[in-house]
N, C-alpha and C positions, 0 to 999 in steps of 0.2 A: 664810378669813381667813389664809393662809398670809403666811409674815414670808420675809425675803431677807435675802442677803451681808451679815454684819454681820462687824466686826474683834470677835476673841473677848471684848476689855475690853467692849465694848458689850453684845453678846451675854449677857454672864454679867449684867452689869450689869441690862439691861430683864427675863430671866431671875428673879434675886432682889425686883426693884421688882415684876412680874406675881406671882410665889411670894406674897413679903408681902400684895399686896392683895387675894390671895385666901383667905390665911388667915383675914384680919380678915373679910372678909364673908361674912356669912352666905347660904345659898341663897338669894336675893334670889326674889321672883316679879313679875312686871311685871302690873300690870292695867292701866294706861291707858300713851295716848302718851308721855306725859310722864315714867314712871318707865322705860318701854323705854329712853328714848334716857338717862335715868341710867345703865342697867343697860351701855348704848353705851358713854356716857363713861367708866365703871369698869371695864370690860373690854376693850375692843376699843378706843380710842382711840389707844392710846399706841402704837400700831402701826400702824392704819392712818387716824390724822388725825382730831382733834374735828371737822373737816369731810366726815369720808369719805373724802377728795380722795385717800388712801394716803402711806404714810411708807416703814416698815421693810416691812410688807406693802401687797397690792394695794389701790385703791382699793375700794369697795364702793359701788358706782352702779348702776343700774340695765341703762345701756349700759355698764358692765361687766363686771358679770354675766352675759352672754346667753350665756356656754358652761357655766354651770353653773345646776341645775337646783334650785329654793328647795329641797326634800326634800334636795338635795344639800350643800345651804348647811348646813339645820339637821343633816345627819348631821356634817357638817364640825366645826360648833360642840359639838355631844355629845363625838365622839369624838377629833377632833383628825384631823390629817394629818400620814400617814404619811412620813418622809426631808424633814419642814418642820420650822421652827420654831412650828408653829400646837399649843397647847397644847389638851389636853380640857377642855371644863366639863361634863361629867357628872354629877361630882360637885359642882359650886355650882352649878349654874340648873335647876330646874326645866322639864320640858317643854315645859310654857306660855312658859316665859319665852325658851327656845329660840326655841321659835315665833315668840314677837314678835318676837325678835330679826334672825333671818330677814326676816320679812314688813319691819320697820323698813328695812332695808338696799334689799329691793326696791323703796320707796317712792323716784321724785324728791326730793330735799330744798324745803325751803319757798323758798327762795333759789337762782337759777342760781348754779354756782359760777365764780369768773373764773382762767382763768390764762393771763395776759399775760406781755410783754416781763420786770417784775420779778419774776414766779416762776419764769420759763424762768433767769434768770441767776442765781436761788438757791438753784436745785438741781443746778448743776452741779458734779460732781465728776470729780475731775483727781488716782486713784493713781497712775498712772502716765504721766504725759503724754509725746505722742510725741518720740522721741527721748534718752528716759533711759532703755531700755531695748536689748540688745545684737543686732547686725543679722543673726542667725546662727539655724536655726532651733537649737532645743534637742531635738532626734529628727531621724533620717532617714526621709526620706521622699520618692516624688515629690510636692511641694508643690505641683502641680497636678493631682494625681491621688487630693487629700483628699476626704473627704464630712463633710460636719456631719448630722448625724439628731437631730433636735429629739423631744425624748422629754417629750410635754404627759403623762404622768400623774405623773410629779414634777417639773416644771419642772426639766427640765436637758437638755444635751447633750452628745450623746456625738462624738469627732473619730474618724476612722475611714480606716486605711490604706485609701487604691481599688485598691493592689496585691496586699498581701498579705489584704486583707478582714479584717483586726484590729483590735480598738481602742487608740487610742492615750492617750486622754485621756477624762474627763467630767468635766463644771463645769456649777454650778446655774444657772439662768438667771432674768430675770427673770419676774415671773407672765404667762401666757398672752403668748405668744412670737405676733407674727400676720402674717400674709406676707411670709415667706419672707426668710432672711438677705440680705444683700448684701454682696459683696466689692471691696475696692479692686483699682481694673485690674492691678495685681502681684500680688496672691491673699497679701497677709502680711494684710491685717488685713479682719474682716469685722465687717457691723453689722447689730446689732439691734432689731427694732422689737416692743414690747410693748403688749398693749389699753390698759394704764392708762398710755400716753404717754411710757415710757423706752425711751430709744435709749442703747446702748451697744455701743462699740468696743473690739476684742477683739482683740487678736495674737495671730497664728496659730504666730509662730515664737519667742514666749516663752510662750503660754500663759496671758497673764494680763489682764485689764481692765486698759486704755488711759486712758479716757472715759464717761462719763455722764452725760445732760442728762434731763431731762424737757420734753418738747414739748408738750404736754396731756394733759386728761385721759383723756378717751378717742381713741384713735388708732388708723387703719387699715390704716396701712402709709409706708414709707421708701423710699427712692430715691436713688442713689448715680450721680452724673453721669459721664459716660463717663471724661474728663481725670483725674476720683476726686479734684477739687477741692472740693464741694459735697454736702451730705445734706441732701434734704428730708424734711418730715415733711408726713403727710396725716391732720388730724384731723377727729372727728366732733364732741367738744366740746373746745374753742369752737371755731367755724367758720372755723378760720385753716388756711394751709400756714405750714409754718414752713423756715424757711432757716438752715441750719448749716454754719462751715469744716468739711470734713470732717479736717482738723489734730487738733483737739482737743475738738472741738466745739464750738466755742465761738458765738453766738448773732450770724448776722448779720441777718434779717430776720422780720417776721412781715408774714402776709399776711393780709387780711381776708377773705374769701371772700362777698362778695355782687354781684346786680346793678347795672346803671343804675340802677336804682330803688330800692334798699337792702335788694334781700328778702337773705335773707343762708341759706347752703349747708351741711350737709355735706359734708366731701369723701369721695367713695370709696371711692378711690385714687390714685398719684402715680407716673407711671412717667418711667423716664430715655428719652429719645430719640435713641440715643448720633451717627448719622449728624446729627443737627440741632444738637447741643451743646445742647440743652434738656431741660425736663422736659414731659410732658403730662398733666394730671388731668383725674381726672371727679369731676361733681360729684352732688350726691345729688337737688338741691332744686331747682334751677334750672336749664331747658333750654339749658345751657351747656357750652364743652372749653374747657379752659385750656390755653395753652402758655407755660411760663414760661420767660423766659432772662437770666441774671447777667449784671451790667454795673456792673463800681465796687463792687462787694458787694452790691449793691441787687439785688430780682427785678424785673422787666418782665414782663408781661401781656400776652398779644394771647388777645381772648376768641375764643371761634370760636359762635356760634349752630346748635342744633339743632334738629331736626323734634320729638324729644321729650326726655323723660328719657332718658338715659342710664347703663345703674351699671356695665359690665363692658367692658374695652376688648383686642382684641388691635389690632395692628398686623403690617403685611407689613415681609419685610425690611429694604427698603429708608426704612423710616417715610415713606414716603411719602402711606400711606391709615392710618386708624383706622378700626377693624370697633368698635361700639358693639353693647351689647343692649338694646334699647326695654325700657321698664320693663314694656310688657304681654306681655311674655314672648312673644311669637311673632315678632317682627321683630328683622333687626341692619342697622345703616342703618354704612353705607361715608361717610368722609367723608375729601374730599383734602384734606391737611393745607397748603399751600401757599395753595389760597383760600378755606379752610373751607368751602366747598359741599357739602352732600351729596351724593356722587352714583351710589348706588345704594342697592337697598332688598330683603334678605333676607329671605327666608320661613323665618325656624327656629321653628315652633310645638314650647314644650317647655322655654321659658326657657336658652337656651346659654349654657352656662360659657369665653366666650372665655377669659376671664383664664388657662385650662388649654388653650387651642388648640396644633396647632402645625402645621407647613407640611413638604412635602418636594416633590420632582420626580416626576411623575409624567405620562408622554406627553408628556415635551419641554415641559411646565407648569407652573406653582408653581400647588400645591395647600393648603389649609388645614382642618383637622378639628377638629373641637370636640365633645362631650357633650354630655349637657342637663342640665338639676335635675329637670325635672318631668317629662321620658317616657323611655322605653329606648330610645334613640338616637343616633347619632355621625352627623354632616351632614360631608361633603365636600363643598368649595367650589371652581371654579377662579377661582382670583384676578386674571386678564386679563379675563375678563366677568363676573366675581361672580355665575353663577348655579351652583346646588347640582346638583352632578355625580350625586351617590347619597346617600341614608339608609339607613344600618342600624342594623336592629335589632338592640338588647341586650339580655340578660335585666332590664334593668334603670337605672332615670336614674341617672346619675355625674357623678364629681365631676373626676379628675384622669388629663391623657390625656399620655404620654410614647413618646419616640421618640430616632433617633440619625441621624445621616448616616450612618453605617456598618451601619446594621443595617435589614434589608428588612422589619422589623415595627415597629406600635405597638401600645403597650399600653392597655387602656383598663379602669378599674373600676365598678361597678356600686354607686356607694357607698351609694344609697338603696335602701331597698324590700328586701325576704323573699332577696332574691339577693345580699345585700353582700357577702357571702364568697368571691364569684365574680370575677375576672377576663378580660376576652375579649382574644386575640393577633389583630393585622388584619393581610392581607398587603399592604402598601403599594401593590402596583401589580395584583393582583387586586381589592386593595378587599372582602375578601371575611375575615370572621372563623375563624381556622383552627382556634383550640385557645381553650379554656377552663380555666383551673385553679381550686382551689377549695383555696386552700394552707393552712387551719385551718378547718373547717369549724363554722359558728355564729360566727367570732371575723368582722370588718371584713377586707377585706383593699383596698389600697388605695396610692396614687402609687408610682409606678416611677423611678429617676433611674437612667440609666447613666454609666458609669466614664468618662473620656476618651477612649479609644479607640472604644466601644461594643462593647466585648467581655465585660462582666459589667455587670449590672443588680441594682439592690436593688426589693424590694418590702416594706410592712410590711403586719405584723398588727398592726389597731389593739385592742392591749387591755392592761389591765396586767402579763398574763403573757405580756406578745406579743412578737416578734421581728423583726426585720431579713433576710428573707430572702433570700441572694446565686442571680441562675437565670447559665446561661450566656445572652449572647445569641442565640448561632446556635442550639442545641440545646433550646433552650428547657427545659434541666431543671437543675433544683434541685442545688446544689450544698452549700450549708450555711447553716444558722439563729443569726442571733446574738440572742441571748437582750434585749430590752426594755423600757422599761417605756413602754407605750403611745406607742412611737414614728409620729409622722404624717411631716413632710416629711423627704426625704434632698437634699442639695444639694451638687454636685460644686465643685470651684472653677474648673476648665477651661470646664466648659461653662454655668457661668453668667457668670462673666469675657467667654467672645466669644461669648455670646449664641447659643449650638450650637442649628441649627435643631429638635430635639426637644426641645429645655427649655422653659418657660413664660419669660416674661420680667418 
């Protein structure tokens, strides 16, 4: 139940209102449903919503929740969270009542909750909107050679020299941060997309929040159009994409996400298509690709029909094809985006994590490599006949694969399974895994993003006492550790700006 960015009057304010109403009550103990959600309303409301939906902290939903663990919730609630605003009840709720409180939160609500068109436009907030603020950064730095390192065990991020490998800045961020920043094509401002539906725009060369909206309630991820005119949002509840100036954010469309027939979707995810001036999503629920494209501020639809479900999408450079992964984990089905035809049909048994693919030259070819979730394995594909060049084996299924134009290796982790600590270096044109590291041993170790040049790579140890580790790229050895608190992705602004063929997209 962790609380967010409040201005200190607030702060101190909901502070002594939370104090007072715990003084007066006494260890309450919940025995039925009905005194839980008292115990709801008396506690935990005023933060994160008589409806759940989240306020000052995240919401508390069920698909909300899915990265954190009920034991984890009620430890939450006992103890408090540590560098949050989330207070202890230790001492006023009983164990039992812990419990229910927990288990209360996991439960759907008796009601679907709605947030439309009037809740997307009443939680917008505008400290600083674009253009009141000075065009200069405030640090030197190459400002395409930053990294942001999203550090999920206290919601915050760290900004971080790609030069000198220093930090420059950290700022809390909002709760569970979920795929991956996105930067305007200039690299001043970048945006955020959070599970519980806030999007927020950040300047890179003042340091401070721009914008914030909320898009739904629970959401998958954000999309920022080439031009850097448009931010979409990809939610899971309610079943909308939603469309945003990326100016200020200010709210231009929602979209409904169903079929001809009105079965209606999750989305995904929502990726920019920058050579097509679109976006393309996947959908969760219905054998569908969407490709959407602005016109008058309004989105435009053209649906594309598939063989099956679809949840994970790479694409080749050129966007010309979309690589999907069938929902029965063994196939990824090629689809030209031009007639929507499928037209070819991958053998990856092992569930592939396209969404972490990536592509390089290899025998005068473009070639693409992917992971899987479910076996120890990395598929190489050539992408002129789409059929699988080589598998190899890893100690282990992974999650996140990175690479450089500059640099003759890619990186690949073993993030599942008794080997996560492990690491494997491939040589890109032997295709043959060369080195193994193993850079905390017990701790996660996991995604690689190099510098702009690809002459320094970061790796993290995912843990709360874990760090940021800088290797060389040629020499493959360790240079220095910066100290983090459960840092997962690192993202450069070069190479996600022009889409550097070793980044995910």
């Amino acid at each position: 139940m962790t609380q967010h960015r409040l201005p200190i009057s607030q702060t101190l304010k909901s502070a002594l209102l939370l104090g007072a109403s715990l003084l007066a009550a006494p260890a309450l103990q919940a025995d039925t449903g009905t005194q839980t959600e008292a115990l709801y309303q008396q506690h935990c409301a005023s933060c994160h919503g008589t409806d759940r939906l989240g306020g000052m902290g995240p919401a508390l939903l069920p698909e909300n929740l899915s990265r954190l663990r009920q034991t984890e919730a009620e430890k939450a609630i006992l103890d408090g969270r540590p560098a949050t605003q989330m207070p202890a009840f230790g001492d006023t709720l009983s164990q039992e009542s812990v419990a229910a409180l927990a288990n209360f939160i996991y439960q759907p609500p008796e009601v679907t909750p709605v947030w439309g068109e009037q809740e997307i436009l009443n939680s917008h907030l505008l400290p600083h909107p674009k253009g009141s603020l000075p065009n200069e950064p405030v640090f030197e730095a190459d400002m395409m050679n930053l990294f942001l390192v999203v550090e999920i065990g206290d919601h915050h991020v760290t900004l971080l020299d790609g030069d000198t490998m220093e930090p420059i800045h950290r700022f809390e961020s909002r709760y569970a941060l979920h795929g991956g920043p996105k930067y305007s094509p200039d690299g001043r401002y970048v945006y955020f997309g959070s599970r519980d539906g806030w999007i927020t725009k950040y300047d890179l060369y003042n340091l401070k929040v721009v914008a914030e909206v909320r898009a739904g309630i629970n959401m998958r991820n954000i999309a920022v159009s080439a031009d850097g005119n448009y931010v979409m949002a990809a939610n899971y509840l309610p079943h909308t994409l939603v469309l945003f100036d990326a100016t200020n954010l200010g709210l231009m469309d929602v979209i409904p996400v169903e079929n001809g027939t009105g079965d209606s979707s999750r989305v995904s995810a929502v990726y920019a298509a920058p050579p097509r001036g679109s976006f393309i999503a996947a959908l969760k629920d219905i054998p569908e690709a969407w490709e959407i494209s602005v016109t008058d501020a309004k989105a435009n639809v053209r649906r594309m029909q598939t063989d099956t479900w679809l949840d994970d999408f790479f694409f080749d450079p050129g966007y010309d094809h979309l690589i999907g992964a069938a929902r029965d984990g063994k196939h990824g089905h090629v689809i030209n985006l031009d007639t929507g035809n499928t037209v070819a049909n991958l053998p990856l048994p092992g569930m592939p994590h396209l969404g972490s693919g990536i592509t390089w030259e290899y025998r005068g070819k473009r070639v693409m490599a992917t992971p899987h979730f479910r076996t120890g394995a990395v598929s190489v594909i050539d992408m002129d006949n789409w059929e699988v060049i080589k598998t190899l084996e890893t100690e282990g299924p992974g999650f996140f694969m990175r690479s450089h134009e500059n640099s003759p290796y890619a990186w690949v982790d073993v993030f599942f399974g008794p080997n996560k600590d492990k690491v494997h270096i491939i040589d890109k044109q032997s295709l043959e895994i060369v080195k193994t590291l193993q850079p905390a041993p017990g701790k996660v170790a996991a995604h690689v993003e190099f510098d702009r040049h690809g002459e320094k790579l970061l790796l993290s140890v995912w843990d709360k006492d874990g760090a940021v580790i800088v290797y060389d790229a040629d020499t493959l050895e360790e240079e220095k550790r910066i100290p983090m608190n459960k840092p997962s992705g690192k993202y450069n602004v070069w190479n996600k700006i022009n889409y550097e063929e070793g980044t995910s997209h």
